[in-house]
C-alpha positions in Angstrom: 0.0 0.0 0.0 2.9 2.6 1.0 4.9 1.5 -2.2 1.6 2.0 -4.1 1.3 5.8 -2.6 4.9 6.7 -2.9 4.4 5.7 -6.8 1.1 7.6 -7.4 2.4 10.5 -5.6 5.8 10.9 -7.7 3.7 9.9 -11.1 1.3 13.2 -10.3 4.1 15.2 -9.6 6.1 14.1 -12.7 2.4 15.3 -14.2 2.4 18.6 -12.9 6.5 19.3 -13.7 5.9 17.9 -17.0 3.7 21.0 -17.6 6.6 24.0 -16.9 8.9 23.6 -20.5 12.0 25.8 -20.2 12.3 28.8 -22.7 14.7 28.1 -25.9 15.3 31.2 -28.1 17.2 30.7 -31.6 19.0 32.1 -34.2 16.0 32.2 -36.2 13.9 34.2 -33.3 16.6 36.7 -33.4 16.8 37.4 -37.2 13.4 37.3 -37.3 13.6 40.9 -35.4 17.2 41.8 -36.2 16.0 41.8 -40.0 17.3 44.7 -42.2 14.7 47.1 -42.3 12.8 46.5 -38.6 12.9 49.0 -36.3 12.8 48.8 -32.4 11.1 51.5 -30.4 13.4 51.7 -27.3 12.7 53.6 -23.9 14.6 54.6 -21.4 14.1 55.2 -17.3 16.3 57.7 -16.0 14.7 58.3 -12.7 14.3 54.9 -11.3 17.0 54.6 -8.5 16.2 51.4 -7.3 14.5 48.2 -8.8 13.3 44.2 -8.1 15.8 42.1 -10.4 13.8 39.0 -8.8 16.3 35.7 -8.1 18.4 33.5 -10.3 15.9 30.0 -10.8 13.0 28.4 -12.5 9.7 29.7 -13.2 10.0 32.9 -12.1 7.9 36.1 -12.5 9.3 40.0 -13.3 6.6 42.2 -13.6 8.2 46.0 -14.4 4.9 47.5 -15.5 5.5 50.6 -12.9 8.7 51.3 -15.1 7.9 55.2 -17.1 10.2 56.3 -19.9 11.5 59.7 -20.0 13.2 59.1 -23.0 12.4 57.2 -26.0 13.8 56.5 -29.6 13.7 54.5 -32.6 16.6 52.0 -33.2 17.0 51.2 -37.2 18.7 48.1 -38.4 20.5 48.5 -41.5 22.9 47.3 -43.9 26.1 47.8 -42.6 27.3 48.5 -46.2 25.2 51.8 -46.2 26.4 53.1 -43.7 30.1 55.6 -43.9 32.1 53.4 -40.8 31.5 49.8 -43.1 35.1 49.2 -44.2 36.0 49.3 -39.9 34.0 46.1 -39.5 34.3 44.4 -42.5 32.6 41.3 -41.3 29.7 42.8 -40.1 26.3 41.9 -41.6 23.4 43.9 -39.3 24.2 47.3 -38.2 21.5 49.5 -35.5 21.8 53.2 -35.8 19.7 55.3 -33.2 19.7 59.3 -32.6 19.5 59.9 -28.7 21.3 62.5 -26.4 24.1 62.6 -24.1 23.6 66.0 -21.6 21.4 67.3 -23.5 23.5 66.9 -26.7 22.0 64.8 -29.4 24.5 62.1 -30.9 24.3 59.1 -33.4 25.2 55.6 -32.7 26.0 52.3 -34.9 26.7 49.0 -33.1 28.2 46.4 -35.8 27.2 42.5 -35.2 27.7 39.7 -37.2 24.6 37.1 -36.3 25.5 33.6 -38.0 24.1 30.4 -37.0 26.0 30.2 -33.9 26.3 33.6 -32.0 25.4 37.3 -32.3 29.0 38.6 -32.2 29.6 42.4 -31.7 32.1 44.1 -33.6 32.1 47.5 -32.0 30.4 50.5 -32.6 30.7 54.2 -33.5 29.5 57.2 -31.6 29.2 60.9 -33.4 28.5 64.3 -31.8 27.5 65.6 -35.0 28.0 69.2 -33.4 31.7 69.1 -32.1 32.4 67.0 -34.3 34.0 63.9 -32.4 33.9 60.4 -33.3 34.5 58.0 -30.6 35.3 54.6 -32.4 35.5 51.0 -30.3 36.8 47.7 -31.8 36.4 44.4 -30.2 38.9 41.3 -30.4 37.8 38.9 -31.0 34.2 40.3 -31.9 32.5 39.9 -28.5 29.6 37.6 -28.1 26.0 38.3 -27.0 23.8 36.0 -27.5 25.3 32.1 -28.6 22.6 29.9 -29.9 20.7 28.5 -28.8 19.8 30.6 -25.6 18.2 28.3 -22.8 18.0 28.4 -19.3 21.8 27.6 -17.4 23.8 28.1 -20.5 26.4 29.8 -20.1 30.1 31.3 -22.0 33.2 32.8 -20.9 35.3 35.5 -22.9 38.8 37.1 -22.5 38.9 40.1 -25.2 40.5 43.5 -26.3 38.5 46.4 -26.5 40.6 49.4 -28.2 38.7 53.0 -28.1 39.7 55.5 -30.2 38.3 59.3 -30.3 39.0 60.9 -33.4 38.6 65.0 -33.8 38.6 66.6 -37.4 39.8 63.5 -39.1 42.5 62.3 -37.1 42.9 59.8 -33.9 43.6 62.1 -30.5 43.3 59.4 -27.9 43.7 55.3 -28.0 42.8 53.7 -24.9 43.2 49.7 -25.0 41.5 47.7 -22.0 41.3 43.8 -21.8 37.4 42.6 -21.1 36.9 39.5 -19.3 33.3 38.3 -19.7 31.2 35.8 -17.9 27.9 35.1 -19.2 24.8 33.1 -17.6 21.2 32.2 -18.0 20.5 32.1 -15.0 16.7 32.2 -14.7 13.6 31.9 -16.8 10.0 32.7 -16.2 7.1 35.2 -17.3 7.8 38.9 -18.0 5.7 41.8 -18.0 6.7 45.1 -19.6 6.2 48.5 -19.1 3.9 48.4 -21.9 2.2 45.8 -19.8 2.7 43.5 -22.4 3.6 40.0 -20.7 5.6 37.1 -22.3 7.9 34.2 -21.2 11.5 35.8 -20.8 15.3 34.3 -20.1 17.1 36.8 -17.7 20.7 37.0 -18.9 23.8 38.3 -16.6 26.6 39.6 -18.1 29.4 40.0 -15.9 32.0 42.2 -17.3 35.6 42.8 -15.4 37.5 45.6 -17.6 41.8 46.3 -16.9 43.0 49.9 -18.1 47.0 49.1 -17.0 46.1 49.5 -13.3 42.7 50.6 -13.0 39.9 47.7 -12.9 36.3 48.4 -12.8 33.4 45.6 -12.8 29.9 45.7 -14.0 26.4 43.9 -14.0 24.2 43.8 -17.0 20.8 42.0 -16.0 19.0 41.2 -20.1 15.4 40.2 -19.8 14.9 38.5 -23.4 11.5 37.0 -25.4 11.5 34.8 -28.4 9.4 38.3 -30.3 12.4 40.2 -29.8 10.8 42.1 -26.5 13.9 43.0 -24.3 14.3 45.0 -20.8 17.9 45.7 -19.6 19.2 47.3 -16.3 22.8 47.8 -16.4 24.5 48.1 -12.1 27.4 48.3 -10.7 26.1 47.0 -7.6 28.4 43.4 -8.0 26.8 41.8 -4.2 24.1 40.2 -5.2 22.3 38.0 -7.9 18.5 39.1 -6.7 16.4 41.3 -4.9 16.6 45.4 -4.9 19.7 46.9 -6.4 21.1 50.3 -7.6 20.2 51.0 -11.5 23.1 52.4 -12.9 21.1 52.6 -16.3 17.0 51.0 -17.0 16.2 50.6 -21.2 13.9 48.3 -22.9 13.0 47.9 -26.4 9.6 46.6 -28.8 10.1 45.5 -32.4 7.7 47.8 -34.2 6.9 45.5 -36.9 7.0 42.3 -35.0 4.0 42.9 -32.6 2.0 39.7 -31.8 -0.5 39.0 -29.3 -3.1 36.4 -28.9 -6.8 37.8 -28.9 -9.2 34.3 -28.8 -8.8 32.0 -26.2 -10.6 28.9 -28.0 -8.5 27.1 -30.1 -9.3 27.3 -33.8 -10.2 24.5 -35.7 -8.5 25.1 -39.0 -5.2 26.9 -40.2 -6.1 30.6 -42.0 -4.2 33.8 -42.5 -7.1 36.9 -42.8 -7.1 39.6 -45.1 -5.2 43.0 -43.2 -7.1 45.7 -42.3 -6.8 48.5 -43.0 -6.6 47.8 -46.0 -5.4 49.9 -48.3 -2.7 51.0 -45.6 -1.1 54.1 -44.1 2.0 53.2 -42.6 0.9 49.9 -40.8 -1.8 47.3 -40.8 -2.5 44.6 -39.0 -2.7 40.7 -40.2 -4.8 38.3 -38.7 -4.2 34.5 -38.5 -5.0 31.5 -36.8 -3.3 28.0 -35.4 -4.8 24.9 -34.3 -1.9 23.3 -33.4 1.5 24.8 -31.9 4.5 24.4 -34.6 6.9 26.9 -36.4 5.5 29.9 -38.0 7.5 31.7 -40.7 5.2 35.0 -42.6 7.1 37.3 -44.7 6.2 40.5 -47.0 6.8 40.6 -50.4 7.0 43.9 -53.0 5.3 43.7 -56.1 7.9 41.6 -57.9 8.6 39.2 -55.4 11.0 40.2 -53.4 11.5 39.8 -49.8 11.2 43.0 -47.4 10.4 42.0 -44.6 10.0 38.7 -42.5 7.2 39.6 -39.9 7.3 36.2 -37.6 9.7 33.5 -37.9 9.5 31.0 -34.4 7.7 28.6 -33.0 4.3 29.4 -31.5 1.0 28.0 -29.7 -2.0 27.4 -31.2 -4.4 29.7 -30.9 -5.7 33.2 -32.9 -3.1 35.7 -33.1 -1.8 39.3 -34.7 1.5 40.7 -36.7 2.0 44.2 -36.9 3.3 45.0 -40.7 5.0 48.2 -40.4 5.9 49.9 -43.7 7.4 53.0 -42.9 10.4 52.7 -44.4 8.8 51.4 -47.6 7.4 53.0 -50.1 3.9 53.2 -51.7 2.5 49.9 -53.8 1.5 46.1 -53.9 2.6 44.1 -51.0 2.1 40.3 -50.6 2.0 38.8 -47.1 2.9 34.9 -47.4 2.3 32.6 -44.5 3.9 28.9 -43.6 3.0 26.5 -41.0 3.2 23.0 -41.4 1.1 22.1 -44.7 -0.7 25.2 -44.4 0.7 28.0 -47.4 -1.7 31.1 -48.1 -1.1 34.5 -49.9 -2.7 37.8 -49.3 -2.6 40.9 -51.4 -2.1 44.4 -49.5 -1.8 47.8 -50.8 0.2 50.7 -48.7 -1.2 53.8 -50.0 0.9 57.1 -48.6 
């Protein structure tokens, strides 16, 4: 009778465990929002002092709803080739560019990655006062790695780099500065996240802990990376080095939105059929929304196309649960005409026809 107790009592808890799957971001989750031609509406917090970074561990829950921006942006990503700093970071293949402001001064920055099938590797980026003008130049090496695929909970990576800054004034280099970066990277918990935006979604937390050596002088800081399979991410950058949880010091609070990769689920019955609806509006002024359905979880791939077939823009690329959902199709940066929105999953393969009108 006991044995017979012990084994129903460890069978309904392997039931109830079974339910809790850990969170596995990809390379494709990540080009599907680092895609040329997405933007990212960033905010930051400049006021918070202090804030709840929850605990390293399973299931957890990180709501940061109360978080306000006082400062918000758009972040581009572009060709690297188009932009004038290309031949500095050859291998580069994504470049971000964002206007924002440093005392009151506005500036322009590019960060240079190369994502592959493996890792996100940053290159270094540029930073331009347009009126002083200053350039102030950094080059990693080897490139330095954020993200190494695929991202799931207790992974984790260790790098030893060079990081050499240079500030240029009027054409020509005026200081170097070379510092060794060690890194020490860890996924340390997974769990549900809720943004400012009160938008909530399953989220790794990633910690970055970076030791930089100037000669003498070492300094040490904390990067806490709340990330989501749509590309949502909320950062909080410390130097508070004591602890792995709780309240800490916020040296610096940001989190960013892919504009065009907005999905949310709006029926909770599950549907009986695969479909992809018509967008509406439709004709379009700069964005539209595209309905579609699942009745069965599996990979998801929709992508816009231009009047003569060719790819602009891949709108959802990842695995996701069945269920009715939305994408966002942002066309902003494109110009007036025929689109065509194509959807995959499984068998399923349907076509709709959308005009952006501006």
């Amino acid at each position: 009778m006991k044995r017979t107790l012990r084994l129903s009592l460890i069978l309904i808890l392997l039931f109830f465990t079974a339910g809790y799957a850990q969170i596995t971001i990809t390379q494709d989750d990540v080009a599907s929002w680092l895609n040329i031609g997405n933007t990212l509406n960033a905010h930051s917090d400049t006021t918070t002092q202090m804030i709840d970074i929850g605990t390293p561990g399973a299931q957890m829950s990180w709501d940061f709803s109360a978080i306000n921006a006082d400062v918000n942006y758009d972040v581009q990503i572009i060709n690297p080739s188009r932009t004038e700093f290309d031949t500095s970071y050859t291998a580069a293949n994504i470049t971000s560019y964002y206007q924002d402001e440093i005392s009151g001064l506005p500036y322009e920055h590019w960060l240079y990655y190369n994502l592959n099938q493996l890792n996100l590797l940053r290159y270094g980026d540029i930073k331009r006062q347009p009126q002083v003008p200053d350039i102030t130049q950094t080059v990693y090496s080897p490139a330095r790695i954020d993200y190494a695929f695929p991202l799931v909970y207790n992974n984790s990576w260790n790098q030893t780099l060079d990081g050499r800054v240079v500030l240029w004034h009027d054409g020509l280099p005026t200081t170097i500065e070379s510092a060794t970066f060690m890194i020490t990277v860890t996924i340390d918990s997974y769990g549900n996240l809720t943004m400012p935006d009160g938008s909530s979604e399953d989220a790794l937390r990633i910690k970055y802990d970076t030791r930089k050596e100037i000669q003498r002088d070492y300094s040490r800081q904390i990067t806490y990376l709340w990330l989501t399979a749509s590309g949502r991410r909320f950062m909080v950058v410390t130097n508070d080095t004591t602890g792995a949880g709780g309240q800490i010091t916020a040296e610096h609070i940001s989190w960013e939105i892919p504009a065009n990769l907005t999905e949310v689920s709006t029926d909770p019955i599950t549907p009986q059929n695969f479909d992809l609806s018509q967008n509406y509006p439709n004709p379009f002024n700069p964005s539209t929304k595209i309905n579609y359905q699942l009745p069965a979880g599996g990979k998801v791939v929709i992508k816009i196309y231009n009047s003569i077939g060719k790819e602009v823009q891949t709108l959802i690329n990842r695995n996701q649960s069945a269920g009715a959902h939305t994408a966002l199709f942002d066309a902003s940066a494109l110009p007036s005409g025929i689109y065509f929105a194509r959807m995959r999953a499984g068998n399923f393969n349907k076509v709709i026809k959308m005009t952006l009108l501006k």
